[in-house]
SENUPA-315204 format. One record per residue (C-alpha): x, y, z; residue number from 1. Coordinates in pm, 1 decimal. Layout:
% residues N
NODE       east      north         up   num
NODE          X          Y          Z   NUM
...
//
This chain:
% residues 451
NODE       east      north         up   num
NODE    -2051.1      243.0    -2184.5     1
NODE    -2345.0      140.9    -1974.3     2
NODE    -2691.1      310.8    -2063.7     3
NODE    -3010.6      291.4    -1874.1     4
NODE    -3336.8      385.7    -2014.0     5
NODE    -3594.4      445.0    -1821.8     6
NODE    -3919.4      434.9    -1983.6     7
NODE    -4292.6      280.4    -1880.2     8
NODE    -4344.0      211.0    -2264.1     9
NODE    -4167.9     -170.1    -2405.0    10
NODE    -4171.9      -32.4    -2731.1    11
NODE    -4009.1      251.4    -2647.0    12
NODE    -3713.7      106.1    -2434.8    13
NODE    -3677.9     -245.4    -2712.6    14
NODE    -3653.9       59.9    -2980.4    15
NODE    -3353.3      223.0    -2850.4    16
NODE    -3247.2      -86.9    -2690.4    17
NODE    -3181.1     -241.2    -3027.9    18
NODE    -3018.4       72.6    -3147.9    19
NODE    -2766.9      100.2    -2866.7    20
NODE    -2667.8     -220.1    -2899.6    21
NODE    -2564.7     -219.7    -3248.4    22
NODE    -2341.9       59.2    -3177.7    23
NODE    -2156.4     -139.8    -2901.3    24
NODE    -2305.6       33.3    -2541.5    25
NODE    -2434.1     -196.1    -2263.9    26
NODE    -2813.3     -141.0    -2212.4    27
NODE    -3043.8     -183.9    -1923.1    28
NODE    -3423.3     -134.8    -1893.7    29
NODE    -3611.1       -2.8    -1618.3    30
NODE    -4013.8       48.1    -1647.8    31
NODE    -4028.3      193.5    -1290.2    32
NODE    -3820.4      434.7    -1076.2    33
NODE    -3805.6      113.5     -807.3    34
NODE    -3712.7      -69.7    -1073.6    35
NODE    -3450.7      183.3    -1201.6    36
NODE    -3310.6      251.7     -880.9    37
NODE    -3237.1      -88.7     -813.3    38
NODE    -3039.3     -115.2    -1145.5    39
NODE    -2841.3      181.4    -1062.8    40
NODE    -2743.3       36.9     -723.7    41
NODE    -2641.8     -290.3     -857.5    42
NODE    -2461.5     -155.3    -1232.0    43
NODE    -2177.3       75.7    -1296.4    44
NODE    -2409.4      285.5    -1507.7    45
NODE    -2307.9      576.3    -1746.3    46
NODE    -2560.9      748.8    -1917.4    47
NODE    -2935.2      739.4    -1816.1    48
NODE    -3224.8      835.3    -2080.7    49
NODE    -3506.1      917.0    -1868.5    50
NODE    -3843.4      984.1    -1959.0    51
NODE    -4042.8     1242.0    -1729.9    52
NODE    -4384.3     1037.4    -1754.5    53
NODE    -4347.8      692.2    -1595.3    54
NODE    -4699.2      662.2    -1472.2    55
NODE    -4760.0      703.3    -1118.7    56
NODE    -4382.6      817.7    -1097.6    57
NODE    -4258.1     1146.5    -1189.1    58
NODE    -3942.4     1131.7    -1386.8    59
NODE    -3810.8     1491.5    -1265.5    60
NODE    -3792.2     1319.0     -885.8    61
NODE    -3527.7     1147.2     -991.8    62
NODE    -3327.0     1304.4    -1250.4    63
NODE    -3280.3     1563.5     -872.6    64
NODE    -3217.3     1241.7     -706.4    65
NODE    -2910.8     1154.6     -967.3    66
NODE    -2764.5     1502.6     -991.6    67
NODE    -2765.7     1508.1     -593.3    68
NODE    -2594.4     1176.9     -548.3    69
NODE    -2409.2     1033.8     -833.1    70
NODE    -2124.6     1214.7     -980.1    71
NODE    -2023.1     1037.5    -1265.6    72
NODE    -2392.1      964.6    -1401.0    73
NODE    -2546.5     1159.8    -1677.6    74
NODE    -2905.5     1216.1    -1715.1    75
NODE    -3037.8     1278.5    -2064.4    76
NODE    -3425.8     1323.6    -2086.2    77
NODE    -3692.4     1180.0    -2303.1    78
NODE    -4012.1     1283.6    -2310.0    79
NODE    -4288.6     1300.1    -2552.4    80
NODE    -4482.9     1617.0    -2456.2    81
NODE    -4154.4     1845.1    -2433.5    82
NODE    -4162.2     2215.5    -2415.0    83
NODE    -3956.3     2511.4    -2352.9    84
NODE    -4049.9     2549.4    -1955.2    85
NODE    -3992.9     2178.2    -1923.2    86
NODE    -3649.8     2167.9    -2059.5    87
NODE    -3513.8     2464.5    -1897.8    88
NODE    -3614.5     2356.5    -1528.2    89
NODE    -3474.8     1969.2    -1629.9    90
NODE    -3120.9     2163.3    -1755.3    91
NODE    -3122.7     2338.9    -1394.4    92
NODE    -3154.2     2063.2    -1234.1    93
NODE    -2882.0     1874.7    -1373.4    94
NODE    -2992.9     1698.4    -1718.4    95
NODE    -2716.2     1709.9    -1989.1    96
NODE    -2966.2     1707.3    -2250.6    97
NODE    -3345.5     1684.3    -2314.1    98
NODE    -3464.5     1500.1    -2660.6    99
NODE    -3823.5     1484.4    -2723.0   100
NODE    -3987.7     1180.6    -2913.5   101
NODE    -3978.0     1042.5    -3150.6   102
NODE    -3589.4     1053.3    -3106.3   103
NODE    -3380.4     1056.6    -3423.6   104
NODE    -3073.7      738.4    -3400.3   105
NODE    -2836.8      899.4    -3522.4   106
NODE    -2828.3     1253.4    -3291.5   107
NODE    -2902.2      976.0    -3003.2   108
NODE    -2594.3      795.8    -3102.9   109
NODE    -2407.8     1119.2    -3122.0   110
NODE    -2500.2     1287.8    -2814.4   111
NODE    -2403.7      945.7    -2622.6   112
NODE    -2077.1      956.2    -2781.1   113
NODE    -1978.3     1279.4    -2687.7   114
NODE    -2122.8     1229.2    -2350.4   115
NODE    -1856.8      973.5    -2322.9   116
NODE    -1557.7     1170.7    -2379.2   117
NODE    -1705.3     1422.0    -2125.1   118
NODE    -1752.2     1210.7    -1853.6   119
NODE    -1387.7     1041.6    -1906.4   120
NODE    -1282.2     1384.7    -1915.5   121
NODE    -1502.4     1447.4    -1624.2   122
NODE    -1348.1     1171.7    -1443.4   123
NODE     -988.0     1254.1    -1512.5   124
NODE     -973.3     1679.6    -1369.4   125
NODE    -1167.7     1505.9    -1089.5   126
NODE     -897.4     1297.4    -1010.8   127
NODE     -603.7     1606.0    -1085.2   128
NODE     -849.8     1769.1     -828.7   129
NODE     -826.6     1477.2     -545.4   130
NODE     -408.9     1492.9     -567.2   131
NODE     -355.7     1842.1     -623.6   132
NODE      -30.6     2022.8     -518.4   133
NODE      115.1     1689.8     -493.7   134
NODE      374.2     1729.4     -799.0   135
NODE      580.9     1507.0     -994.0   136
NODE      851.6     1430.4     -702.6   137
NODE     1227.6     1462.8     -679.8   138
NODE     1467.8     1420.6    -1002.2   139
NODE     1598.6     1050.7    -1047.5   140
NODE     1861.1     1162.5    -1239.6   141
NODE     2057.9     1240.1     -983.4   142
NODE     2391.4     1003.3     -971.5   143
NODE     2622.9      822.5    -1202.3   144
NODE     2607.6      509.4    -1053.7   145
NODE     2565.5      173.6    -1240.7   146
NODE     2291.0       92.8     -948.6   147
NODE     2102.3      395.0    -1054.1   148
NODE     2170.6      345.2    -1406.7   149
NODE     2059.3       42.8    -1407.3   150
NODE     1709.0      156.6    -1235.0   151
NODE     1709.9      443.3    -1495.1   152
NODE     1692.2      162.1    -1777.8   153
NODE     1399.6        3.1    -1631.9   154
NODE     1231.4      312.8    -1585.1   155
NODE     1245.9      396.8    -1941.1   156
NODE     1142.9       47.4    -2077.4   157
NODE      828.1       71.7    -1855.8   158
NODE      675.9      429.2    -1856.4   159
NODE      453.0      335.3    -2124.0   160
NODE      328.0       41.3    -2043.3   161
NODE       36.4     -118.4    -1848.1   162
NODE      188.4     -371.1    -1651.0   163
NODE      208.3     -388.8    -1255.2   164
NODE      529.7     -257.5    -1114.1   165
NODE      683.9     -378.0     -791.6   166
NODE      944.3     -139.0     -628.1   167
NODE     1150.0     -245.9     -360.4   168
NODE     1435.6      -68.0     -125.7   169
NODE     1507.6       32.9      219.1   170
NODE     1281.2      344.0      345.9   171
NODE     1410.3      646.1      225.6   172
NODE     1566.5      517.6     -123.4   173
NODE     1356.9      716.1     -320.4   174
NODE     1093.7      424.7     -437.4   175
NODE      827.9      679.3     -471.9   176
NODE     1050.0      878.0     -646.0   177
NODE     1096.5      627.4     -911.1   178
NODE      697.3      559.2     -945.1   179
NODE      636.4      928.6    -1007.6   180
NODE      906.9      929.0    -1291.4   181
NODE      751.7      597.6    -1463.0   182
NODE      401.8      779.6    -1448.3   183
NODE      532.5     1131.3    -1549.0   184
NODE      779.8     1010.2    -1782.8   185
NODE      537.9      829.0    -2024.6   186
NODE      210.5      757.4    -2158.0   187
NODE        6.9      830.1    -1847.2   188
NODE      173.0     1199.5    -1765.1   189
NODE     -163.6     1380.9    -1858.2   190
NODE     -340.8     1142.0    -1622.8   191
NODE     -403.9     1153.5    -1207.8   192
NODE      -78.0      975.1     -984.2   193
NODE     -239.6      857.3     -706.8   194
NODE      -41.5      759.9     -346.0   195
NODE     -200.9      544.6      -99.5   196
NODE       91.3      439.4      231.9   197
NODE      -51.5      110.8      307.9   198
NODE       98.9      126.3      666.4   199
NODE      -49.7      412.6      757.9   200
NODE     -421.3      292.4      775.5   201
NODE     -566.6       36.3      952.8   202
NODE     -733.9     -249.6      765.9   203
NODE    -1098.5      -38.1      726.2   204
NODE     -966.5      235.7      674.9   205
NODE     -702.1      100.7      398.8   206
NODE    -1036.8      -69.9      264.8   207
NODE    -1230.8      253.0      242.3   208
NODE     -963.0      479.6       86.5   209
NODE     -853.5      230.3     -153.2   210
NODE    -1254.6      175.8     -281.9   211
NODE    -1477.2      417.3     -103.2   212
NODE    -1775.8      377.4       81.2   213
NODE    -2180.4      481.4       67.1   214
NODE    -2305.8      663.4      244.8   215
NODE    -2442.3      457.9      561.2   216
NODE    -2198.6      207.9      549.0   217
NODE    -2070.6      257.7      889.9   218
NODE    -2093.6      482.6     1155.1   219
NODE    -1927.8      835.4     1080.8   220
NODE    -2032.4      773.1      687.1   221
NODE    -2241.8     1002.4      594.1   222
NODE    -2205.7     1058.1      240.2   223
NODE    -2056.3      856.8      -35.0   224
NODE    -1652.7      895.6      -93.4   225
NODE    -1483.2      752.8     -380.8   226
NODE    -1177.3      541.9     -331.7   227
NODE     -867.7      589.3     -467.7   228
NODE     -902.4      365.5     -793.0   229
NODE    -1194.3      531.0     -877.8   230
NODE     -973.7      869.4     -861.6   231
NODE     -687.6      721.2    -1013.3   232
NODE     -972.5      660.6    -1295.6   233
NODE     -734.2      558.0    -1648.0   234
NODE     -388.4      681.5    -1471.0   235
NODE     -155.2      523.2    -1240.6   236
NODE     -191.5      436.0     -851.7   237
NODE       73.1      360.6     -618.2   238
NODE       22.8      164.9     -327.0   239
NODE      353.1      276.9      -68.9   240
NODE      436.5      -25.7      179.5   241
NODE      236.7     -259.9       32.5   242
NODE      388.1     -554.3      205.0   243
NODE      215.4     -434.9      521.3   244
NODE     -107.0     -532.9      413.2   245
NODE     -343.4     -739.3      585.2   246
NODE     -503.3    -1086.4      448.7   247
NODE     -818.1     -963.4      339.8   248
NODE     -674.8     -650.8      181.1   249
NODE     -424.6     -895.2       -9.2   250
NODE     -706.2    -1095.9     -182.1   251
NODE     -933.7     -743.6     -253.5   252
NODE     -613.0     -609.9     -391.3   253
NODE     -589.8     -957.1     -607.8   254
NODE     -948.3     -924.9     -759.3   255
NODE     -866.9     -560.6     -870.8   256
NODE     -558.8     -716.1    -1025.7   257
NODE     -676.1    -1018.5    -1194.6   258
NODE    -1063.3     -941.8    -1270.0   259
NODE    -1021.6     -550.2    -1248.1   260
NODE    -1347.8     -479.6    -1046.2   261
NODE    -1433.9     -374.2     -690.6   262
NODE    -1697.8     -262.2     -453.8   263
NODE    -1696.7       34.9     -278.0   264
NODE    -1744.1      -73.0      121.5   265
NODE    -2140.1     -104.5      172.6   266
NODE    -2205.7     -125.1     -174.3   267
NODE    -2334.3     -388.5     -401.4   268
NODE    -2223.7     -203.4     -732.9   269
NODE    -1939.9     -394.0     -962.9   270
NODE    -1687.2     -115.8    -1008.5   271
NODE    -1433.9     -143.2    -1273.1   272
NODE    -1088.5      -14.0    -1231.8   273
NODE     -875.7      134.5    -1542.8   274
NODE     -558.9      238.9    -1355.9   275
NODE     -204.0      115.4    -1380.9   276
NODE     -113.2      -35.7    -1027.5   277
NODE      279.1       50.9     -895.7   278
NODE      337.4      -46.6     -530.8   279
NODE      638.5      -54.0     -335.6   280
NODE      792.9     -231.9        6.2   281
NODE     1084.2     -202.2      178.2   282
NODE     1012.1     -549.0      312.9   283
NODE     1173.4     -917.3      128.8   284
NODE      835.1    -1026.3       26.9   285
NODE      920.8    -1350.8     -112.0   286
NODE     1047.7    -1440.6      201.7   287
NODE      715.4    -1332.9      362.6   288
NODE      526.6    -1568.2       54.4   289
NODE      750.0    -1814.2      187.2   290
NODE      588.4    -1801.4      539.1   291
NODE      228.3    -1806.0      445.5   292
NODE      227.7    -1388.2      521.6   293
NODE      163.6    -1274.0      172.1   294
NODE       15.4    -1452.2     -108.5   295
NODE      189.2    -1563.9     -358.6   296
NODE      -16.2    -1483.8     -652.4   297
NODE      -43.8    -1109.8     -536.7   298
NODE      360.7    -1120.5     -573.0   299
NODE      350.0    -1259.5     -847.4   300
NODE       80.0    -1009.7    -1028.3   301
NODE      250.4     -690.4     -841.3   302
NODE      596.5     -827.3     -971.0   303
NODE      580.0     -834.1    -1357.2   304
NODE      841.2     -593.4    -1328.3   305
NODE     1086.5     -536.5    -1092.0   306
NODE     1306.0     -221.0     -971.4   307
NODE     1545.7     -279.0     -660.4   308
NODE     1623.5       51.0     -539.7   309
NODE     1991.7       80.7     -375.6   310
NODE     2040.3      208.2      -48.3   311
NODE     2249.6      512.1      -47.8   312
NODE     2530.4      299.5      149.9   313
NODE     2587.8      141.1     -199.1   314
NODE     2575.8      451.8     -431.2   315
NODE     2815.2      684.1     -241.2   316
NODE     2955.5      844.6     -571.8   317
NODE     2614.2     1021.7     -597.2   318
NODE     2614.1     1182.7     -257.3   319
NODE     2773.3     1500.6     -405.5   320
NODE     2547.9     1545.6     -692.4   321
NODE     2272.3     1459.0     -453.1   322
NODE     2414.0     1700.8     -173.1   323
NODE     2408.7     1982.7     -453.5   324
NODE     2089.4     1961.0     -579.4   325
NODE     1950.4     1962.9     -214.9   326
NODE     2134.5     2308.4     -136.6   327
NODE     1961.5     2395.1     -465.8   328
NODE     1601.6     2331.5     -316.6   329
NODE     1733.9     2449.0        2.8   330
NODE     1787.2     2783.0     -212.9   331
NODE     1465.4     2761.1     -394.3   332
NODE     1283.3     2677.9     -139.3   333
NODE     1389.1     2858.9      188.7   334
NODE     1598.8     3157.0       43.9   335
NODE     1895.2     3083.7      131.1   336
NODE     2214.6     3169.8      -58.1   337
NODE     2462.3     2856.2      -60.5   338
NODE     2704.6     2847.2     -332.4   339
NODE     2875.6     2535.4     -302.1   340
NODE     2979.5     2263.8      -62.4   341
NODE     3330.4     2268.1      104.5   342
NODE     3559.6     1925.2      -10.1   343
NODE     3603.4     1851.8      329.9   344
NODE     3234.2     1816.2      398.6   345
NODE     3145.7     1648.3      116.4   346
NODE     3435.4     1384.0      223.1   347
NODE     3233.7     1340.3      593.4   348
NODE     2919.5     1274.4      417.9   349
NODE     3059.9     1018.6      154.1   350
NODE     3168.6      827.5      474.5   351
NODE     2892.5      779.9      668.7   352
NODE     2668.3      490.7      642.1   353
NODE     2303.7      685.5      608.4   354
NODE     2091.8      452.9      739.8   355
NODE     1777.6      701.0      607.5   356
NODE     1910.1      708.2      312.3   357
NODE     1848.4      985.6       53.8   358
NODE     1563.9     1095.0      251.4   359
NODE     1774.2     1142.8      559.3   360
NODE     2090.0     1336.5      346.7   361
NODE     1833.0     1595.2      219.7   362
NODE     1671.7     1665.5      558.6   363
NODE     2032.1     1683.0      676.2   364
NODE     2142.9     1928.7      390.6   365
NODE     1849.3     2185.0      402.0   366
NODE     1891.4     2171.3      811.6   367
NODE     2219.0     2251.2      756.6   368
NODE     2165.8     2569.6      491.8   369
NODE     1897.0     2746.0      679.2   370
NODE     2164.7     2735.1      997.3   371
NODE     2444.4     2849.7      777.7   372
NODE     2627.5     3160.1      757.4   373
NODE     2812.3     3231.8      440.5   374
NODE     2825.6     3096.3       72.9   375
NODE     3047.4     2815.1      151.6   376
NODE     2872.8     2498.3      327.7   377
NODE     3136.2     2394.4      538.7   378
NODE     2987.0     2188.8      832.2   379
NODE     2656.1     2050.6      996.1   380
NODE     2590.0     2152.7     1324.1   381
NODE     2406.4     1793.9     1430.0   382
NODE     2608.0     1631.9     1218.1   383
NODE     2871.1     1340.7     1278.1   384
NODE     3055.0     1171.9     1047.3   385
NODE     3218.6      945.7     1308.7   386
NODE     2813.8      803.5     1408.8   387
NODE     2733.8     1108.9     1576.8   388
NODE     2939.2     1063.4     1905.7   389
NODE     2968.8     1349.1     2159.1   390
NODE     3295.2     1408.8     2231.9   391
NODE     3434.4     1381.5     2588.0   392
NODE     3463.8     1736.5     2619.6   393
NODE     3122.8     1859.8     2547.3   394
NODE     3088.7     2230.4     2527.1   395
NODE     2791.8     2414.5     2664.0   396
NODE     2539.3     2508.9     2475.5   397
NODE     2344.0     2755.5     2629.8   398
NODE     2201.8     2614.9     2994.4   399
NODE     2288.1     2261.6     3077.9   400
NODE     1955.5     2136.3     3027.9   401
NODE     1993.0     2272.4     2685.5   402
NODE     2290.8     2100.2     2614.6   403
NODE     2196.9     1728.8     2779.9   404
NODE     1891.2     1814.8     2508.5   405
NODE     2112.9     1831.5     2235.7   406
NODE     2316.4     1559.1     2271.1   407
NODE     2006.6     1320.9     2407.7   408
NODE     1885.8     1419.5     2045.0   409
NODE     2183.3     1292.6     1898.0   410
NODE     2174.2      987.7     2099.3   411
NODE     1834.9      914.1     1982.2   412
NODE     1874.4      973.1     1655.9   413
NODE     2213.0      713.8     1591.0   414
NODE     1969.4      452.9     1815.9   415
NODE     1667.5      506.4     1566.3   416
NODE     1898.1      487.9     1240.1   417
NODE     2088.3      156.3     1409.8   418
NODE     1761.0       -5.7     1471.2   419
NODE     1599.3       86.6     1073.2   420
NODE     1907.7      -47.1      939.3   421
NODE     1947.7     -368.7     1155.8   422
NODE     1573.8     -411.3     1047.0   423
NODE     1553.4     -332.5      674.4   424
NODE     1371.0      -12.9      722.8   425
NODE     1064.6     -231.6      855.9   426
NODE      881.1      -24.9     1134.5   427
NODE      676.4     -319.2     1254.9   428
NODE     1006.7     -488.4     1394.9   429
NODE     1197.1     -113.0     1467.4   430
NODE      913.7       13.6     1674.9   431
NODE      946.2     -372.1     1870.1   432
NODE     1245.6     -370.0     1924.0   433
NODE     1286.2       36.0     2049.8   434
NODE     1034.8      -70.9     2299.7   435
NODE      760.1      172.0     2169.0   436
NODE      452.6      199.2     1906.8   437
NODE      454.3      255.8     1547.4   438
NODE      291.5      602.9     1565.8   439
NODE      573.0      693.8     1854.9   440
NODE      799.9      586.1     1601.9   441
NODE      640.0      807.6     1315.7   442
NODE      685.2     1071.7     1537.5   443
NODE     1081.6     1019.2     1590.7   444
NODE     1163.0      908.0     1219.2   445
NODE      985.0     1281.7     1121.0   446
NODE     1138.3     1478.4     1429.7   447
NODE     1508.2     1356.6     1307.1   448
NODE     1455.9     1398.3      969.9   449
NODE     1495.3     1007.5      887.5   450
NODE     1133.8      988.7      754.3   451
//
């Protein structure tokens, strides 16, 4: 715990200095609020004891300056002509406590240490606030396959402990799934799950959502945001397509990894970061190490333990169970009143290859209940088992241009499933070879239900 003080007397700040150091915090010294301000820029600082009288500075400017602009700083005053009027208006204005000198060790010591637990706790419902609603994801129980067994065992050996997880699988195989169950499942369950999609953000923005900014750092910022390890504060953090990361996001990620400090973007400030790192790629990263496109000792940190997560293709005596439990969300969820699935349906869907994998059969599912009539699921209106050919004889469906719609939909659909699975899931190389751009292909992978 790092504690400023803040004092234009030696004595004073080599007397508590002394003190705080026996009892294990970090001290700094500032005689000045220049001087103090410069240590706060440049230190992770926890607690600051202030005193109100600093000579030509007045200490109440900036215990308001503080409270204003740093969350996760606590101001505790010191003063030696302390009264009533004087501590109430410091309290209002964001002090967590107001001592008056001389200040008794031992109610110093225990103030700080309570202060401590407040701002972790502090720290931690800010994070719960930042991911909100987000919830703890699917079931993974949900198959009896010795794939998914297998990734089951894993899961279990690892939900308790510290080291970085790797997670790899085709998109839609349920890899963030699996990260939610090793955070939820163990140690870390009472503590923010934090999900940043690496391919989603350029490389600034990626920068500035994984470690914030200040306020002025470039144009558009005009206040300070914390980055996602600072929310994740002492829980878990998941970093979604991580092997679509550029360069210089490789080696910050690296530093976080091996010295576990960062800088929020226009800042100076050494950051530390407490939280468990899981990412995940449905990319063959150590074939990318191989071609100088990731670095190797990133793999090698992300992957002290690995999960492959099977594509669906390879698990097909879990479709029904899966199948089930989506008409059970599809109930839940949407109100509608399926009882079962007909055999003969759940036969078509154990056949076909789902290139979308689990993501892909639940969007299909729920599609298929809210269109359903009856308690018996007995068919899928957009749904093919035989690749999702039109037959020769294709029926109207309302006007013609309705119909061509239809089937165009269809068409596009098997075209972007072909091209995921000839490419791994990678959108990079989909999107290249479909001829069109990776938010075009965002668009489709959503609008078909394959992403």
């Amino acid at each position: 715990m790092h504690v400023l003080i803040v004092d234009d007397e030696a004595g004073i700040r080599s007397g508590l200095g002394k003190v705080l150091l026996l009892n294990g915090f970090t001290v700094h010294e500032a005689d000045t609020l220049a001087a103090a301000r410069a240590v706060v820029s440049a230190n992770e600082i926890d607690v600051i004891l202030l005193d109100l009288r600093l000579g030509a500075d007045d200490g109440f400017e900036f215990l308001t300056e503080i409270s204003r602009s740093e969350l996760f700083i606590s101001v505790i005053v010191i003063t030696g002509h302390g009264n009533i009027e004087s501590a109430v208006e410091c309290m209002n204005a964001g002090a967590v406590n107001y001592l008056t000198k001389p200040i008794d060790r031992n109610v110093l010591i225990s103030i700080l240490n309570k202060e401590r637990e407040r701002l972790e706790l502090k720290k931690e419902h800010h994070g719960f606030r930042e991911v909100a609603g987000a919830g703890h994801g699917d079931r993974l129980q949900l198959g009896r396959s010795p794939a998914l067994r297998q990734v089951e065992q894993i899961v279990e050996k690892v939900k308790d402990s510290p080291a970085s997880v790797l997670i790899f699988g085709e998109t839609g195989t349920g890899k963030e799934v699996v990260a939610r169950q090793i955070h939820y499942r163990g140690a870390w369950r009472e503590r923010p799950f934090v999900e940043v999609n690496c391919a989603a953000l350029s490389e600034s923005l990626l920068d500035s959502e994984l470690f914030g900014h200040e306020r002025g750092a470039f144009t558009g910022a005009v206040e300070r945001k914390l980055g996602r390890f600072e929310i994740a504060g002492r829980g878990t953090i998941f970093l979604d397509e991580v092997g679509d990361m550029s360069a210089a996001m490789q080696s910050k990620l690296l530093r976080v990894l091996e010295e576990g400090t960062f800088e929020r973007v226009g800042g100076t400030k050494s950051l530390r970061a407490y939280c468990r790192v899981i990412a995940a790629t449905n990319k063959p990263i150590a074939e990318l190490v191989q071609r100088g496109e990731f670095r190797d000792d990133l793999y090698y940190r992300l992957n002290m333990v690995r999960i492959e997560m099977p594509p669906l293709r390879e698990r097909r005596e879990d479709i029904p169970m899966l199948s089930e439990y989506f008409v059970e969300i599809a109930n839940r969820q949407y109100g509608t009143k399926i009882e079962r699935i007909s055999d003969t349906l759940l036969s078509r869907l154990q056949s076909y290859s789902w290139p979308g994998n689990i993501r892909e059969l639940r969007n299909t599912i729920i599609n298929a209940a809210l269109l359903n009539d009856g308690p018996v699921l007995r068919s899928i209106p957009t749904f093919d088992g035989d690749e999702f050919d039109a037959p020769d004889d294709v029926p109207l469906r309302g006007s013609l241009r309705e119909t061509v719609s239809e089937y165009a939909g269809r068409l596009e659909r098997r075209l972007v499933s072909a091209a995921l699975e000839r490419n791994g899931g990678n959108i990079s190389r989909c999107a290249r070879e479909l001829g069109i751009s990776r938010k075009t292909l965002y668009e489709k992978l959503h609008e078909h239900g394959l992403g």
